[in-house]
Structures are given as structure tokens and as C-alpha cells.
C-alpha positions in Angstrom: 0.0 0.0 0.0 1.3 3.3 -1.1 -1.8 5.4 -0.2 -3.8 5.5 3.1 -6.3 8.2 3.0 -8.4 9.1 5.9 -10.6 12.0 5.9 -13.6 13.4 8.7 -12.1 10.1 10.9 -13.5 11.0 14.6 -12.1 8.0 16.0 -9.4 7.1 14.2 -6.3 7.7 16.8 -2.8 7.3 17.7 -2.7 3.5 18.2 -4.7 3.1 15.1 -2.3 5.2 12.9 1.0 3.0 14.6 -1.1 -0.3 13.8 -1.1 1.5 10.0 2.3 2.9 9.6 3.6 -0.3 10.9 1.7 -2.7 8.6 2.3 -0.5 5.7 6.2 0.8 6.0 6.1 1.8 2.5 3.2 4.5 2.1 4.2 7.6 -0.3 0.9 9.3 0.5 -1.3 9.6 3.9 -4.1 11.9 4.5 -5.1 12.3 7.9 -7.6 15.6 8.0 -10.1 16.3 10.0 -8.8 13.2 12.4 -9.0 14.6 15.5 -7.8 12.1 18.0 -4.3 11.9 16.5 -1.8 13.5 18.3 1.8 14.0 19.5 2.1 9.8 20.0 0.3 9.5 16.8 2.4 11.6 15.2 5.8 10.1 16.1 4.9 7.0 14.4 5.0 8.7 10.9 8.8 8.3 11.6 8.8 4.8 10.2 7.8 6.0 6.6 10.6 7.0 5.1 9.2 7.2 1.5 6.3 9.6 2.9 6.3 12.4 0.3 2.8 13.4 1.1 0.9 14.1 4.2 -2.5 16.0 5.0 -2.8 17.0 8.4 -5.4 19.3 7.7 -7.8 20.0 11.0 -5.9 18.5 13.5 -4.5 20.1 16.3 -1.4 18.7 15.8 1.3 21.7 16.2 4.9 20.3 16.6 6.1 18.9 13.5 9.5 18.1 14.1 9.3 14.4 14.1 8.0 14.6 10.5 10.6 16.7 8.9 13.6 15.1 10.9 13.1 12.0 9.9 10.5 11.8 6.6 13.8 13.1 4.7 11.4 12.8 1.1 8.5 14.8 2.3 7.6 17.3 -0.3 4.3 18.7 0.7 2.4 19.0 3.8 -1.1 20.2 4.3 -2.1 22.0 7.3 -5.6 24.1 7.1 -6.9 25.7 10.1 -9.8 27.3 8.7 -11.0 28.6 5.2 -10.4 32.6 5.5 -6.9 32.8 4.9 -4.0 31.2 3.1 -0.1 31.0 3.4 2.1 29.1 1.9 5.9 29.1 2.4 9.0 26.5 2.1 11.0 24.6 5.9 13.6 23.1 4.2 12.6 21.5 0.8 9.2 20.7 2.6 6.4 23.0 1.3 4.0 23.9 3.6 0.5 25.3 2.6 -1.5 26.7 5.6 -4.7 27.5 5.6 -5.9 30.1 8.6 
């Protein structure tokens, strides 16, 4: 599996996303918006894709990224929308980041 893609998940949450990331090592792509129950724990286990190039963490309160681009080393883009009313988008490295405020 290259592609998990979970959107408007209430109860999908950290052990559920290391269960995933663990079973399927090799995902390019994984959308996680509007999955509210992942967090910091959660998070960390995105460490284990190495070949993660995209990731949608669009409506969760997730804040410190640093796990994801320390170690995801081909991330290109990562989606992070807060709300509709306002839009920024600006470069951390090579990682594009497009906010949404």
C-alpha cells in the first residue's frame, strides 16, 4: 500500500495510525484531515515511513512537526488548514507547507 487516506475520521487515533504505519512501512501518501484524536504519539509513528512524500494534516490540532521533517527526509508537501479565511504558503527546508488560517 502506497496510499492510506483518511478523511472526517472521529475516532481514528494514535494507536490506530501506529497499527497502519507499521503494517504499511512503504506508504508515499497519507491523508489524515479532519482526524481529531491523532496527536503528539500518533504523530511520532509517521517516523517509520521513510518514503512519505505526502501528508494532510489538515484540521488536527497537531502543532509540533519536528518528528515529521527530521526523519521523513522525502517529504515534499504538507497540508495544514486551520480554517478557510486565509491562506499562506511558504517553504522549511525543501518541505512545502500550505497553511490555511
Amino acid at each position: 500500500i502506497l496510499a492510506l487516506y483518511f478523511i472526517s475520521h472521529s475516532e481514528l487515533d494514535d494507536q490506530f495510525l501506529e497499527a497502519a504505519t507499521t503494517a504499511c512501512p512503504l506508504i508515499q501518501s497519507l491523508i489524515l484531515a479532519c482526524c481529531p484524536l491523532i496527536g503528539p504519539s500518533g504523530l511520532s509513528t509517521l517516523q517509520k515511513l521513510s518514503n512519505l512524500t505526502t501528508l494532510d494534516l489538515s484540521y488536527t490540532f497537531l502543532t509540533d512537526l519536528t518528528p515529521i521533517y527530521k526523519s521523513c527526509m522525502k517529504l515534499k508537501v504538507c497540508l495544514l488548514s486551520l480554517s478557510s479565511q486565509k491562506r499562506m504558503h511558504y517553504h522549511i527546508k525543501t518541505i512545502s507547507f500550505l497553511f490555511t488560517i
